[in-house]
C-alpha positions in Angstrom: -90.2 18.3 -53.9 -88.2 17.6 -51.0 -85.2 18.0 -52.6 -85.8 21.2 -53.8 -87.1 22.6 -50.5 -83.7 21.3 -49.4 -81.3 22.6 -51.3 -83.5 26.3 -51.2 -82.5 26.3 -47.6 -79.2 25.5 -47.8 -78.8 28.4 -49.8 -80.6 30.9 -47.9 -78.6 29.7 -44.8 -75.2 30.2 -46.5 -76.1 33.5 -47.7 -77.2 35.0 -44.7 -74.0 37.1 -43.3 -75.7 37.1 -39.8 -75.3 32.9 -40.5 -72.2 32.9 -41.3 -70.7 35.2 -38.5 -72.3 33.5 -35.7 -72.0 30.2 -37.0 -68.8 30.2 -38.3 -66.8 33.0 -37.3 -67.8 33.9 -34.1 -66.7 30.7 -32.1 -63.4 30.6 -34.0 -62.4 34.5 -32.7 -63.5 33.5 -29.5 -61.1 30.0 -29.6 -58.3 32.5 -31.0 -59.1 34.7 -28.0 -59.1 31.6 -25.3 -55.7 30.9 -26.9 -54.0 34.4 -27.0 -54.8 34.7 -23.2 -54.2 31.5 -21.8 -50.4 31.1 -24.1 -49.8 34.4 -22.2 -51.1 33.1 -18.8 -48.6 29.5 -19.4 -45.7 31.4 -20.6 -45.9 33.7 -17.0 -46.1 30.4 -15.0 -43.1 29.0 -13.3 -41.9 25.8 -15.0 -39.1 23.9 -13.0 -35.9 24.4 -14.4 -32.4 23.7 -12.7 -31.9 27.0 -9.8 -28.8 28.5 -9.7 -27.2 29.6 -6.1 -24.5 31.3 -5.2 -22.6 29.8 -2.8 -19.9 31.2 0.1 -17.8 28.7 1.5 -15.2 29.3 4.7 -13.3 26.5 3.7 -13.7 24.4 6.9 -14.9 20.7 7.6 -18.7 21.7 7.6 -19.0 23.5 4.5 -17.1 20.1 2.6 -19.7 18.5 3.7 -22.4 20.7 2.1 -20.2 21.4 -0.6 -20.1 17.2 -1.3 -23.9 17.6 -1.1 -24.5 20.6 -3.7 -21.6 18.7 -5.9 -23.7 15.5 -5.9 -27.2 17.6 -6.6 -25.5 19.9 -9.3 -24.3 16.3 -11.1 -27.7 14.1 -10.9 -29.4 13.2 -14.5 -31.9 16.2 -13.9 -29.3 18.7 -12.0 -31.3 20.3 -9.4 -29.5 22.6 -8.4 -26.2 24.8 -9.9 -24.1 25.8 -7.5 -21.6 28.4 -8.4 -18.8 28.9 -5.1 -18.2 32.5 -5.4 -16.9 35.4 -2.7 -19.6 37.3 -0.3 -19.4 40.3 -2.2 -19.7 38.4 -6.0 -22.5 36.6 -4.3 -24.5 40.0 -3.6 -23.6 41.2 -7.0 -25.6 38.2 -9.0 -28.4 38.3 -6.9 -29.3 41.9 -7.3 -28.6 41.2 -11.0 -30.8 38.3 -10.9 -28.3 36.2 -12.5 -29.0 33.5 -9.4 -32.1 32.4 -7.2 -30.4 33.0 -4.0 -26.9 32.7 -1.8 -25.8 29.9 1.0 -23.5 31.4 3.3 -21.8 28.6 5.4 -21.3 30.5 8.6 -19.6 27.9 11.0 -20.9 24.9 8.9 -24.8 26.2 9.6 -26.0 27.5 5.5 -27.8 30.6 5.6 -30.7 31.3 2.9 -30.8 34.7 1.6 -33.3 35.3 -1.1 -35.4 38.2 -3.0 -38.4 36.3 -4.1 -40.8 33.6 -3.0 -41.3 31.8 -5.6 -41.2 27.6 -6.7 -37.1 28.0 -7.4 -37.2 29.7 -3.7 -39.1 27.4 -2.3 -36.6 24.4 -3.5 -33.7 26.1 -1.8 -35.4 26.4 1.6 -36.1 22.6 1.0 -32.8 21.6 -0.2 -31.6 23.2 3.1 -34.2 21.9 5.4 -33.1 18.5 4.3 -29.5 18.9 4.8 -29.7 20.1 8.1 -31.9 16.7 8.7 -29.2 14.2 7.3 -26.2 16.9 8.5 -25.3 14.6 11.9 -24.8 11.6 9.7 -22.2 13.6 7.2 -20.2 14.0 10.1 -19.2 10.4 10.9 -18.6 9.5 7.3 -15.2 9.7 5.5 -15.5 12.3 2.6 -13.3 10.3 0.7 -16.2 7.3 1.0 -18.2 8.0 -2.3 -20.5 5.0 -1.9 -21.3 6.2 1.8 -22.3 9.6 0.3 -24.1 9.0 -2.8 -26.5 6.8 -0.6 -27.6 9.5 1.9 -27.9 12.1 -1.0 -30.0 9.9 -2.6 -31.6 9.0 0.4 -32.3 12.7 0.7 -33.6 13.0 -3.0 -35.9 10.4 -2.7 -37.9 11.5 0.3 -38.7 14.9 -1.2 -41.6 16.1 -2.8 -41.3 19.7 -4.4 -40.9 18.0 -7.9 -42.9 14.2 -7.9 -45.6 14.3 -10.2 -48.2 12.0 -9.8 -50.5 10.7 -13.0 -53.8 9.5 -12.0 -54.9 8.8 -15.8 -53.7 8.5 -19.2 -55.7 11.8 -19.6 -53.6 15.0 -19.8 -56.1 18.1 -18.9 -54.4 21.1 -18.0 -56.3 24.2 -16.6 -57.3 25.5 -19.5 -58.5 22.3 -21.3 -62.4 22.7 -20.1 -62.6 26.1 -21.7 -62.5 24.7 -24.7 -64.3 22.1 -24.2 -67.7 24.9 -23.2 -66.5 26.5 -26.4 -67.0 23.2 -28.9 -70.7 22.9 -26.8 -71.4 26.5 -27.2 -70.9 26.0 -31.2 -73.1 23.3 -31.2 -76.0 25.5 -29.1 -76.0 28.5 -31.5 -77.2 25.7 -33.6 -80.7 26.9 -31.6 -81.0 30.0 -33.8 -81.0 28.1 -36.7 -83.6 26.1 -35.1 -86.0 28.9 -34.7 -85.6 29.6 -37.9 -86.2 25.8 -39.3 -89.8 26.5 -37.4 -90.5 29.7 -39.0 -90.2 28.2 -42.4 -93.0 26.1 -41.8 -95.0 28.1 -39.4 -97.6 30.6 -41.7 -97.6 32.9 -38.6 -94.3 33.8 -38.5 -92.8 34.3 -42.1 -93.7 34.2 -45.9 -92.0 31.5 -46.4 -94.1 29.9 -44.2 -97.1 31.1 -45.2 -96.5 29.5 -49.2 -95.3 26.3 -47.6 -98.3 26.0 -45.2 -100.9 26.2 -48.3 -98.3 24.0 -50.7 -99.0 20.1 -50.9 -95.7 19.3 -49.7 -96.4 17.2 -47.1 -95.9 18.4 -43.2 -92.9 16.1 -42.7 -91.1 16.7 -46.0 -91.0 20.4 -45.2 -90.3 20.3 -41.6 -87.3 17.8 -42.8 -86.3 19.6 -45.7 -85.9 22.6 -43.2 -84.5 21.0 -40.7 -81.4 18.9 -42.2 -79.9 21.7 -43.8 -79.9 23.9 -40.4 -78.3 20.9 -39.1 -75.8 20.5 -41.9 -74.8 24.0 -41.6 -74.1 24.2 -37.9 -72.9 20.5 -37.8 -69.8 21.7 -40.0 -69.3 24.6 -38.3 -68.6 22.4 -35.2 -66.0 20.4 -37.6 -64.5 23.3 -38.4 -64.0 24.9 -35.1 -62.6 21.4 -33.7 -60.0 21.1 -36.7 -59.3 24.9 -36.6 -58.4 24.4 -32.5 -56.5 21.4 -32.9 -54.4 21.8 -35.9 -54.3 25.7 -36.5 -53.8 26.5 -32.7 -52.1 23.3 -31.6 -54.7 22.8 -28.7 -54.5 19.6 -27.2 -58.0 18.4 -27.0 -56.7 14.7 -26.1 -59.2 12.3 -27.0 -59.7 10.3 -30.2 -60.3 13.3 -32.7 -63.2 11.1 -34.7 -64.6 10.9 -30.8 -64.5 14.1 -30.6 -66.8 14.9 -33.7 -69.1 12.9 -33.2 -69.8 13.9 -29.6 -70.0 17.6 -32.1 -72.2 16.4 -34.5 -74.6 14.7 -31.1 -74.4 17.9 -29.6 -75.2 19.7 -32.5 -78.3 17.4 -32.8 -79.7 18.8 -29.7 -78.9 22.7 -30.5 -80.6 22.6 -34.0 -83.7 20.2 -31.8 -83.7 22.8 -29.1 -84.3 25.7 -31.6 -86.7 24.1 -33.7 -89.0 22.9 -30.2 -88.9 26.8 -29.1 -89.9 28.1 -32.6 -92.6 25.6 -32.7 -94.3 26.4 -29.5 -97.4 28.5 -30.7 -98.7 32.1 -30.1 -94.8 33.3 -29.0 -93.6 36.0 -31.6 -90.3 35.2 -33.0 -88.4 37.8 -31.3 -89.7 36.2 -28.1 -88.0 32.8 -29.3 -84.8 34.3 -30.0 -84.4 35.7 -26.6 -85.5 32.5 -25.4 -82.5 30.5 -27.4 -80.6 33.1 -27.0 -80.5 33.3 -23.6 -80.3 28.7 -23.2 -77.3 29.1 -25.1 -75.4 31.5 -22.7 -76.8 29.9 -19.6 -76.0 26.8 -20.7 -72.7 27.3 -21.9 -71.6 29.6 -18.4 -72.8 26.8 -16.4 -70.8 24.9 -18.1 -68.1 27.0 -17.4 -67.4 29.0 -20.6 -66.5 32.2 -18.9 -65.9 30.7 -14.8 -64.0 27.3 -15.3 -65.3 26.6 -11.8 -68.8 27.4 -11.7 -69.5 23.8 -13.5 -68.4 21.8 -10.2 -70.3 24.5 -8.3 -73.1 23.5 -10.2 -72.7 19.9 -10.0 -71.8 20.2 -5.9 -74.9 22.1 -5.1 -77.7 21.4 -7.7 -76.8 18.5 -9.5 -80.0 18.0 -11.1 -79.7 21.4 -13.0 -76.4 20.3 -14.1 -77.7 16.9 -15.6 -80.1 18.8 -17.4 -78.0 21.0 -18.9 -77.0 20.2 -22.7 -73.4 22.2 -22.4 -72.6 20.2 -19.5 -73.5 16.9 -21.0 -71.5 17.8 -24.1 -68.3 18.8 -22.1 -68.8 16.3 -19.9 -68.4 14.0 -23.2 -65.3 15.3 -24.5 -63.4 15.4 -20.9 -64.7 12.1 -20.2 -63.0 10.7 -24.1 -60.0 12.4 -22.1 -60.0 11.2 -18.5 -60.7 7.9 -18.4 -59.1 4.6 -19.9 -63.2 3.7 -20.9 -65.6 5.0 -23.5 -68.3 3.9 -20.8 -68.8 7.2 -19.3 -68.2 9.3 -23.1 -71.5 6.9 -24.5 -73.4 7.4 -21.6 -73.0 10.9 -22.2 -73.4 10.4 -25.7 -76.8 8.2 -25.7 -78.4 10.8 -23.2 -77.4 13.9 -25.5 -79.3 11.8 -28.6 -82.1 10.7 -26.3 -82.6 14.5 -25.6 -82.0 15.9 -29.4 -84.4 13.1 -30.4 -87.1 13.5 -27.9 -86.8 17.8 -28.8 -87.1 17.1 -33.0 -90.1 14.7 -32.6 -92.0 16.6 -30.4 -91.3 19.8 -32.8 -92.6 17.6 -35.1 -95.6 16.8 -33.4 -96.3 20.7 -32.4 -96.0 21.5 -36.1 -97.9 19.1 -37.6 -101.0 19.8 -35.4 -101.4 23.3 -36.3 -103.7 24.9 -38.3 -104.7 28.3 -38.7 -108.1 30.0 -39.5 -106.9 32.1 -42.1 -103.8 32.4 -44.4 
């Protein structure tokens, strides 16, 4: 019997179109959407690349001695700067055409910045500058001819800036963007509610005709309530597969983290959608369209305080009511996944991990327990 009651509600979940969109569909658009606008937000940021300058020299002592400086930058294994000596008026003439970042005019050995932006590339010049005018009193009592003598205080120079040093705190490698994803995968596995409520409803004789025939069948109470409540699980359980294959090898998204990890924290997470659904449709006297506004609305709470639509508004949370943000299932599941990323331990990711399960189980049993108690006075 129980495998009959099972595979009858597999089918009526995969032919249910409202099923299928939210299930299946509906997080996938909303990944596509994630990626469409945040490709176009990294392509408009400023990468580093090597500036360009136009340069005016006067041909005296001073400007060889800036000149040996640019020379030195322009020829380093990652050039940073390309230094093109060109006329006064040539030098206007490419930076109105935007063909350089800016123009050095040596006037009496002092260099003079004259830019149109202020942007990163900008903001290297003015540095660049800053520093040579720091280390210019030394050029002056060294032979130009000395090589040695002048590669050591340009590299002096290089070394003690900071406009490009990148520092790596982990082996992780978040970017901005790398949390909104994260929400999305735990958003997936809270629409697993809905199918929760209806899990309930199947059993429950005062909410549907199915439930009224299997409330007066001799199935037992635990054989229906299971053969309900694994399918609905199933179903959203591969919908959480799919989304996480679809993000990483459709889209290219680089979730980081051990891609099996990653799953499974899914399929956890997953565990306490479907349980959350099924505890709110089993809660007596509430009509069902109460219980769908009910999940309805823990799944979009949850899933912007985990910071689905306001990246930020998760360390908000955990800043000023950290005991809301513990109990919130989103947050635990994207805590999960960043956590697989972040650190060189799966300490923190099982912790996680053992408190989503802990919650999913306590949810399912105590469905259980709500269901099996009830009777009714007439069917």
């Amino acid at each position: 019997m129980f495998s009959h009651i099972f595979k009858y509600s597999l089918k009526v979940n995969f032919r249910t179109k409202e099923t299928l969109f939210w299930t299946y569909l509906f997080p996938i658009l909303l990944g596509t959407c994630f990626f469409a606008v945040f490709s176009n937000i990294t392509a408009k940021t400023e990468n580093f690349s090597t500036v360009k300058v136009a340069v005016v020299l006067e041909e005296t002592n001073e400007d060889q001695y800036f000149k040996s400086m640019a020379d030195f930058l322009a020829a380093s294994e990652t050039p940073l700067i390309a230094p093109e000596y060109v006329t006064e008026s040539k030098a206007i003439n490419m930076l109105e055409n935007e063909e350089v970042t800016g123009i050095i005019n040596l006037e009496k050995g002092v260099p003079a910045l004259t830019i149109l932006g202020d942007g990163v590339n900008e903001s290297i010049l003015k540095e660049i500058l800053n520093k040579y005018m720091q280390i210019s009193y030394m050029l002056q009592n060294i032979d130009l001819t000395d090589s040695n003598a002048l590669q050591a205080i340009f590299s002096q120079m290089l070394n003690s800036s900071t406009y490009i040093k990148e520092l790596k705190l982990t082996d992780g490698s978040m970017d901005m963007f790398t949390n909104y994803y994260y929400s999305l995968i735990a958003m997936c596995c809270l629409f697993g509610s809905f199918a929760g409520v209806e899990c309930a409803s199947s059993v429950k004789a005062n909410l549907s005709k199915i439930g009224m025939r299997n409330s007066v069948s001799p199935v037992k109470k635990l054989s229906l309530i299971l053969g309900n409540f694994i399918p609905a699980y199933l179903i959203q359980a591969l919908a959480g597969i799919i989304l996480i294959l679809y993000l990483q090898f459709v889209l290219k998204v680089n979730l980081a983290g051990n891609t099996p990890l990653i799953i499974l924290t899914s399929l956890v997470g997953t565990l306490v959608g479907v349980g959350t659904g099924t505890f709110i449709g089993s809660i007596p006297k509430i009509s069902e369209n109460v219980k769908i506004t009910l999940v309805l609305t823990f799944s979009l709470v949850s899933s912007f305080f985990s910071g689905l639509m306001i990246g930020d508004i998760k360390y908000m949370v955990e800043d000023k009511l950290p005991v809301f943000a513990l109990l919130n299932p989103a947050t635990a599941i994207s805590d999960a996944l960043y956590s697989l990323n972040i650190y060189d331990t799966y300490t923190k990711f099982f912790t996680h991990l053992i408190v989503l399960t802990i919650y999913g189980v306590v949810l399912v049993l105590s469905s259980y327990f709500m269901t099996r108690r009830e009777s009714y006075a007439n069917i």
